[in-house]
C-alpha positions in Angstrom: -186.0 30.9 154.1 -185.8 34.8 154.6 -182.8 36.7 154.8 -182.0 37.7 158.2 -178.4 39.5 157.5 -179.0 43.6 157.6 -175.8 44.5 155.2 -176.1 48.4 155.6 -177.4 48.2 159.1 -173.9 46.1 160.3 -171.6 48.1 157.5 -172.4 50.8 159.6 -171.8 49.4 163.1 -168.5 48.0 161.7 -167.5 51.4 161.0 -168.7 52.9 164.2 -166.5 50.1 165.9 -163.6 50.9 164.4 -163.8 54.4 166.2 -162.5 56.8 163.5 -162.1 60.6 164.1 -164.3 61.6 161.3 -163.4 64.2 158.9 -166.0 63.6 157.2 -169.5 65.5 156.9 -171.9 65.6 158.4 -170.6 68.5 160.9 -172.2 67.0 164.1 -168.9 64.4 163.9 -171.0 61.5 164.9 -173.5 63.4 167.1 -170.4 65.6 169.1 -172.5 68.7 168.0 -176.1 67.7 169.4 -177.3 67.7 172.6 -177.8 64.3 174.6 -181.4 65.6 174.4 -182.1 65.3 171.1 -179.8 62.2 170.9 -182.0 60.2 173.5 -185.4 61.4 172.0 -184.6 60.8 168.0 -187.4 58.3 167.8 -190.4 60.2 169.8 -189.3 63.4 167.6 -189.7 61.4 164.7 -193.3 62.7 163.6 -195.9 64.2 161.1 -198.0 66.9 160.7 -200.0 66.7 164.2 -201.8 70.1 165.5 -199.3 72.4 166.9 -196.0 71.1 164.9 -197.4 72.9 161.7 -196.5 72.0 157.9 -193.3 72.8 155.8 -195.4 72.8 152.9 -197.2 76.3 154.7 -195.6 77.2 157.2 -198.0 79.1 160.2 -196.3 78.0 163.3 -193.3 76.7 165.1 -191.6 75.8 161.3 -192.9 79.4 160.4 -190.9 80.7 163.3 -187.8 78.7 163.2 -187.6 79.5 159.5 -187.9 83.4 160.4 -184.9 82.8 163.0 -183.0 81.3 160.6 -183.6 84.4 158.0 -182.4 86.7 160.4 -179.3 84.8 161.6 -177.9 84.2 157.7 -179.3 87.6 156.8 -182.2 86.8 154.4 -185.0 88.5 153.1 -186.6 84.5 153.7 -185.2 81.1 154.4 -186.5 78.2 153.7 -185.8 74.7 155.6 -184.5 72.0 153.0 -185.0 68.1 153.9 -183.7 67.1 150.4 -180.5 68.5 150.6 -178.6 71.1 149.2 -179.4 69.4 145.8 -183.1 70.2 146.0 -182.1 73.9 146.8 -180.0 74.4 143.9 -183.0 72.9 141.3 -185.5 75.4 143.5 -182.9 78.7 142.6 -181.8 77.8 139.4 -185.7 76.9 138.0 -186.9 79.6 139.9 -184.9 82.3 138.3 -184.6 80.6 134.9 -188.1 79.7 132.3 -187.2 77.0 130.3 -185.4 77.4 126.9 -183.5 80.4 128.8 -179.7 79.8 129.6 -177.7 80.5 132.6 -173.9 81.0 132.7 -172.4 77.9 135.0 -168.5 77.3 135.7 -167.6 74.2 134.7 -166.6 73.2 138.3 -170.3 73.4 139.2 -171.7 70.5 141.2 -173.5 67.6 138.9 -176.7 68.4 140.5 -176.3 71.8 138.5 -176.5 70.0 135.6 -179.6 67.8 136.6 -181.5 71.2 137.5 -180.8 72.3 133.6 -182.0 69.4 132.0 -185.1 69.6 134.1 -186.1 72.9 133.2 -184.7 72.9 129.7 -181.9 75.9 130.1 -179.3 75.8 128.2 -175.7 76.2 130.0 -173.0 78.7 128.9 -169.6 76.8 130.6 -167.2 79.0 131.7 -163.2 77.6 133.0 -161.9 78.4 136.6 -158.2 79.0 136.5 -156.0 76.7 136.8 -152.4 76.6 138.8 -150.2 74.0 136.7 -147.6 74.5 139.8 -149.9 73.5 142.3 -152.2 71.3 140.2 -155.5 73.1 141.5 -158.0 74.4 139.8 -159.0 77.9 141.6 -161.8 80.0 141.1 -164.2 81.9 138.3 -162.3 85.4 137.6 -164.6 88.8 137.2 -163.4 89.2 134.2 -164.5 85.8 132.6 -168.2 86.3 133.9 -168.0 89.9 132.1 -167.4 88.7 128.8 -169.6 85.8 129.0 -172.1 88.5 129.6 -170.9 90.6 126.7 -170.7 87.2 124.9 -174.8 85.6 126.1 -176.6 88.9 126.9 -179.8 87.1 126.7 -179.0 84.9 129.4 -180.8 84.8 132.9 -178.2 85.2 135.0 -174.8 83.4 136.8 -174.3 80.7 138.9 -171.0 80.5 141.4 -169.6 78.2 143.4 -168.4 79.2 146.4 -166.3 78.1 148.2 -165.3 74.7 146.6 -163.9 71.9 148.2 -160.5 73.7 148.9 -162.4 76.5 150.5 -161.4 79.3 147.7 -164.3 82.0 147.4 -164.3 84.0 144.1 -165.1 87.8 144.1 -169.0 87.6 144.9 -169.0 91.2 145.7 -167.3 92.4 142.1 -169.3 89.7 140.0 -172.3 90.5 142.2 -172.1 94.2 140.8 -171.1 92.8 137.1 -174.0 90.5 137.1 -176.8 93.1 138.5 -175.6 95.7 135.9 -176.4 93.9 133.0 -179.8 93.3 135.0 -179.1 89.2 135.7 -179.7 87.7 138.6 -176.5 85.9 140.8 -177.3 82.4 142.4 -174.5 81.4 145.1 -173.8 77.1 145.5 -172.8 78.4 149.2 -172.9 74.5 149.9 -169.8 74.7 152.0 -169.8 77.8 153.6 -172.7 77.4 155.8 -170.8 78.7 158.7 -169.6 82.0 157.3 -172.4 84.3 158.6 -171.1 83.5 162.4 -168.1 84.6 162.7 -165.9 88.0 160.7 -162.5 86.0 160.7 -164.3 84.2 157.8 -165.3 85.3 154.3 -168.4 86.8 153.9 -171.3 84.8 152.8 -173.2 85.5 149.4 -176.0 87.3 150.9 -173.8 89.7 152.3 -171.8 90.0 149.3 -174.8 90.6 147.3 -176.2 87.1 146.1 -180.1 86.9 144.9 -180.4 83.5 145.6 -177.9 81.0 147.6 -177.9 77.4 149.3 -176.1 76.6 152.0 -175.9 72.8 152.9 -176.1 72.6 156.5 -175.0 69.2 157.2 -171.4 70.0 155.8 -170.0 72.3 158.3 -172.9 72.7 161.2 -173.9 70.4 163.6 -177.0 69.2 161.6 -178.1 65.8 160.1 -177.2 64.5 156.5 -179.9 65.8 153.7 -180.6 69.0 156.0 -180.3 72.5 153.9 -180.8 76.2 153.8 -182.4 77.8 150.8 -181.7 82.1 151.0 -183.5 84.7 149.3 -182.5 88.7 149.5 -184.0 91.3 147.1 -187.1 90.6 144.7 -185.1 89.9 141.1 -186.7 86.2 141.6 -189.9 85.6 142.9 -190.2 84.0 146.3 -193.8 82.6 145.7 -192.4 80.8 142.4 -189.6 79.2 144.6 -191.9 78.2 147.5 -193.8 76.5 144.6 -191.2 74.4 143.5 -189.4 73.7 146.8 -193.1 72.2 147.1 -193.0 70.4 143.6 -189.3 68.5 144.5 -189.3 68.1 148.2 -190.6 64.9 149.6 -194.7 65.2 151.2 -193.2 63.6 154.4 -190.7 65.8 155.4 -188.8 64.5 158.5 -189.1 66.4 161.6 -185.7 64.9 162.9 -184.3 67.1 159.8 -186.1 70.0 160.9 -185.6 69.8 164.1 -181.7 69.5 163.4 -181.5 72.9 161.2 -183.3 74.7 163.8 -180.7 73.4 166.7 -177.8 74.6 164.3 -178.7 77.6 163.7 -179.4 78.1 167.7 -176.2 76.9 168.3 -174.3 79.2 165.8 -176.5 81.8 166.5 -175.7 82.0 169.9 -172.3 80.3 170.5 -171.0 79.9 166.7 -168.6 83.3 167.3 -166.7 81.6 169.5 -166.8 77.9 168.7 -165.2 79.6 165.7 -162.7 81.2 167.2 -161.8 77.9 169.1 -162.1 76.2 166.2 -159.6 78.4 164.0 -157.0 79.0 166.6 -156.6 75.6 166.8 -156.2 74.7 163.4 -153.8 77.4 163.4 -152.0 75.6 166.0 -152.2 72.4 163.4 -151.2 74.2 160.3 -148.1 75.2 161.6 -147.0 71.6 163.0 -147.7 69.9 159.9 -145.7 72.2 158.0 -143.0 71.8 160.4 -142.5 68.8 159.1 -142.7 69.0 155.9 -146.9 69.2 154.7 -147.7 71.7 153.1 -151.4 73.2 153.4 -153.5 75.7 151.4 -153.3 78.6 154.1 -153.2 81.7 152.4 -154.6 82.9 148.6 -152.3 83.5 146.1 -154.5 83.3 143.4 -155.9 87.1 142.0 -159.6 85.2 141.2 -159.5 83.7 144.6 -160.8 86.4 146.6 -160.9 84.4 150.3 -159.8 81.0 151.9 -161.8 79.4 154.1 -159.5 78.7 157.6 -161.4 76.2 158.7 -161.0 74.2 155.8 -157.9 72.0 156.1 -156.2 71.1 152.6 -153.1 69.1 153.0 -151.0 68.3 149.9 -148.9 65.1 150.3 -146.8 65.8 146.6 -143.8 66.3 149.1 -144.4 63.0 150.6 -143.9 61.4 147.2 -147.8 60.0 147.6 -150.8 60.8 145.7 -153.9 61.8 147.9 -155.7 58.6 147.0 -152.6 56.6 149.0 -152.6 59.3 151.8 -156.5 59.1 152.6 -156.4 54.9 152.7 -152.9 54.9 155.0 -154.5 57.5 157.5 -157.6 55.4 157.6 -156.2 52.3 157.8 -153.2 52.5 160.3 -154.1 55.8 162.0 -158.2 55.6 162.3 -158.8 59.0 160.8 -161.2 59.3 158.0 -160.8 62.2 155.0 -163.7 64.1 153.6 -162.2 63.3 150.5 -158.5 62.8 148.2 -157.8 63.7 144.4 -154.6 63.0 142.8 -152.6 65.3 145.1 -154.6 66.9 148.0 -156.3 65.6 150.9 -159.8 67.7 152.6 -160.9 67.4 155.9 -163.8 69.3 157.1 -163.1 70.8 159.9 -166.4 72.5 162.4 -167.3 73.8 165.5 -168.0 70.0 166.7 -164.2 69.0 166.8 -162.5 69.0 170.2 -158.4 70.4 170.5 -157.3 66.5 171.1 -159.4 65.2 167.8 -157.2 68.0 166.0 -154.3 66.6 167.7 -154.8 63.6 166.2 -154.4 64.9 162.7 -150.6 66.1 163.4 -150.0 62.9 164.7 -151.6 60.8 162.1 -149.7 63.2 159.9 -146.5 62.7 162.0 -146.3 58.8 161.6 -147.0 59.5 157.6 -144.3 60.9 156.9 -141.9 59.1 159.0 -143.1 55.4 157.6 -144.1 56.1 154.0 -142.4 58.9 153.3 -140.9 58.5 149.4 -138.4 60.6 147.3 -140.5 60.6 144.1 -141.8 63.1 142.3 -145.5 62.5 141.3 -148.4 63.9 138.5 -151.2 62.7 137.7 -153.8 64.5 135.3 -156.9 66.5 136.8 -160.9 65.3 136.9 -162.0 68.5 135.8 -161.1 69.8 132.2 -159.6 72.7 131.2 -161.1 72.8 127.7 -165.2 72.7 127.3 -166.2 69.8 125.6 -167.9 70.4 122.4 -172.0 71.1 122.8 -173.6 68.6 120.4 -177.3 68.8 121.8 -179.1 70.2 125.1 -178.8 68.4 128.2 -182.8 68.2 128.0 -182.4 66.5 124.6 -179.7 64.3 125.6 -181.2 62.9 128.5 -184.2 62.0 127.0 -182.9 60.7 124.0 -182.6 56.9 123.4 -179.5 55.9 125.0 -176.9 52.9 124.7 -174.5 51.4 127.1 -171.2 51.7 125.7 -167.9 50.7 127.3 -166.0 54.1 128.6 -163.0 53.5 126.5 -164.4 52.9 123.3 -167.0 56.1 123.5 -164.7 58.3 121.2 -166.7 60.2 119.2 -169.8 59.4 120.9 -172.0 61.9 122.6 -172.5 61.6 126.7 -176.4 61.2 127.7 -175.0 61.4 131.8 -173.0 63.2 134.0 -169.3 61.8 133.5 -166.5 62.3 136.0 -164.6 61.8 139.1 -166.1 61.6 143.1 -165.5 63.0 145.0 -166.3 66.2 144.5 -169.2 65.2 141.9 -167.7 67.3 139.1 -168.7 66.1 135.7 -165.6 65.6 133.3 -168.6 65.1 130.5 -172.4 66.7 130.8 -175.3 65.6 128.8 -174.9 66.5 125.3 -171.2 66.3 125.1 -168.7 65.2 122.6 -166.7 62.8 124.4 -162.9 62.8 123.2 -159.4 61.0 123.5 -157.9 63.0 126.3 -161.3 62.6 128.5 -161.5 59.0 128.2 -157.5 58.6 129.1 -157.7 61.1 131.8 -160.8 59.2 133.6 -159.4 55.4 133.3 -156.2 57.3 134.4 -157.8 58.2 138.0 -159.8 55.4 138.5 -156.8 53.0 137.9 -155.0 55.6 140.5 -157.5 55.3 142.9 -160.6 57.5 142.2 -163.8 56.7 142.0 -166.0 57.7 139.0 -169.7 58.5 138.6 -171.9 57.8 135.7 -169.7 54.8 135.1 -171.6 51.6 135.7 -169.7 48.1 136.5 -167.5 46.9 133.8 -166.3 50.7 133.0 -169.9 51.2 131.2 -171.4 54.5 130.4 -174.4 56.0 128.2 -174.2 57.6 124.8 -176.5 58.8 123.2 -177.9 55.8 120.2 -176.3 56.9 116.8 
């Protein structure tokens, strides 16, 4: 007999039943940030390469076009449309500027498809730590001054990579590290995944073109009212060569590219072109509004830098920490989903992120102050809470290149006997998608402990099959 159930299909019509105010990506907030003329005609815009709709692949016409708008409204030198996500941007920049067996500084908070884009060119990472606030149990931002002396430390590497912002919205010092980088002749690629927004509007930090950024990716889907797996890929200057990176956005996006995707990064970059500045506005007086309720009664919220590496918050970035509440972030996402029908971006041990965009009305920010509200009135507890972070605060030990270790032969070994053993994957906590191990790795005590610590607490881990099983490289 043949299956008639549709799992995925009805998960998602069970979630869309339950009527959650997303705080989620993607930006449009379940289509809020679309016209109802795009919504209606999703299907007859869903084509191919016909005459007159022209070819991402080379670009002549209307994708030509909409690509050029898009240059000029995130103030590029070129822009390219990305249908494979952010991901697919960050392999195009980092094997664009980077011929294998070269290296490339990374902070360890760098996204895992960082790592993926170094194994598949063969460059070797040099790791360098964000600082870390043991008060506040965050880790921040990349100083200047580390990225200088890992210069003075690597001066044959290619260049640097940043992140910025990172989930909490904290933006390092592009400007200062984009003048440290170019004087020791590198070139500075910007993981501007989250900050997609920042062109529109001066209330919020500059974005890394402005700032002086060779090479940055901005994932559109996470703050603008585009679909999921929709991306900007920026070039300014000619320290990297935009023919190699048109080649390889060639080589690792799909033949087929979707024309719903393309069609939904050229609607977001009309609407922030031409209404973003005050959407924006909208947007952060409101939360404004927010922030100051909530800590009224009692949540705090990451409103204001008070970190020296942190050079700028993101305000539209809403970071609530429920340590006051006596509850980890874990506890404070499932309540708020389950009894108020309001849906995180994502929890850690302590903090809370919702992503916040131009697509959310005043009332669905209401709702967080009131979700908030009944929070602390019914599960409020007088306990004081720690739990250990996913990211470490000491570089593993380098045993072999993520190249070798990938394509060595591997073994399945359960996480809590790998002691000693050296990681062939990506190892940590999502979200976020931070590895706690890369390929390569000596795996140690305190890693192992601090992993099973957050998955028993609520996290969920990555590179971690069922049964608690990762690989290792065979001995």
């Amino acid at each position: 007999m043949k299956e008639k159930q549709m799992p995925l299909v009805e998960a998602l019509f069970e979630y869309i039943k339950k009527d959650i105010t997303r705080y989620h990506m993607p930006g449009h907030k379940g289509g809020q940030g679309f016209s109802s003329e795009i919504l209606d005609n999703l299907a007859q815009i869903d084509v191919t390469e016909v005459p007159g709709l022209d070819n991402l692949h080379s670009p002549q016409g209307a994708i030509y076009d909409a690509q050029r708008l898009a240059s000029k409204a995130f103030g590029s030198d070129q822009t390219w449309f990305l249908v494979n996500g952010s991901t697919s941007g960050i392999h195009a920049m980092i094997l664009a500027a980077c011929p294998p067996g070269s290296s490339l500084i990374v902070p360890r908070n760098c996204h895992k498809s960082v790592v993926n884009a170094l194994i598949i060119g063969d460059i070797s990472p040099v790791y360098i730590l964000p600082k870390y606030d043991k008060d506040r149990e965050l880790v921040t931002q990349v100083s200047p001054q580390a990225i200088e002396e890992a210069l003075g430390r690597n001066p044959n590497v290619q260049g640097v990579l940043l992140v910025s912002p990172n989930y909490y919205g904290m933006c390092p010092s592009v400007e200062e590290i984009a003048h440290i980088v170019h004087r020791a002749g590198k070139v500075l690629l910007v993981d501007e995944a989250h900050g997609a927004h920042f062109p529109f509007n001066p209330r919020l930090p500059s974005s890394a073109g402005q700032l002086g950024a060779d090479l940055w990716v901005h994932s559109a889907h996470k703050t603008l009212p585009s679909f999921t797996q929709t991306a900007y890929l920026h070039l300014k200057g000619n320290r990297v060569d935009k023919d190699r990176v048109s080649r390889i956005l060639s080589m690792n996006q799909t033949s087929s590219p979707s024309y719903i995707f393309m069609a939904s990064l050229d609607w977001a970059r009309y609407v922030m072109d031409t209404k973003g500045h005050d959407l924006l506005y909208n947007l952060m007086d409101n939360l404004e509004n927010v922030r100051h309720q909530l800590k009224e009664m009692g949540i705090d919220n990451i409103s204001k830098s008070i970190w020296p590496e942190v050079r700028a918050l993101d305000p539209t970035r809403l970071v609530l920490d429920f340590k006051g509440l006596g509850l980890t972030g874990y506890q404070a996402e499932k309540i708020l989903r389950d009894e108020e029908g309001l849906q995180l971006e994502m929890s850690d041990h302590r903090y809370g992120v919702l992503i916040c965009t131009v697509a959310d009305t005043r009332s669905d920010l209401q709702k967080i102050v009131q979700a908030c509200q009944n929070l602390w009135e019914k599960h409020r507890k007088n306990v004081n809470i720690h739990f250990p972070m996913s990211i470490s605060r000491e570089i593993p030990k380098q045993m072999m290149s993520p190249r070798q270790a990938f394509y060595s032969k591997i073994q399945k070994i359960p996480l809590k006997e790998s002691q000693g053993r050296i990681a062939a994957g990506t190892i940590g906590a999502y979200p976020l998608g931070i590895p706690r191990y890369c390929p390569g790795e000596l795996i140690e005590k305190d890693g192992i402990e601090e992993l099973i610590s957050i998955h028993k607490k609520g996290g969920t881990l990555f590179g971690v099959d069922q049964g608690n099983y990762i690989d290792v490289v065979e001995e």
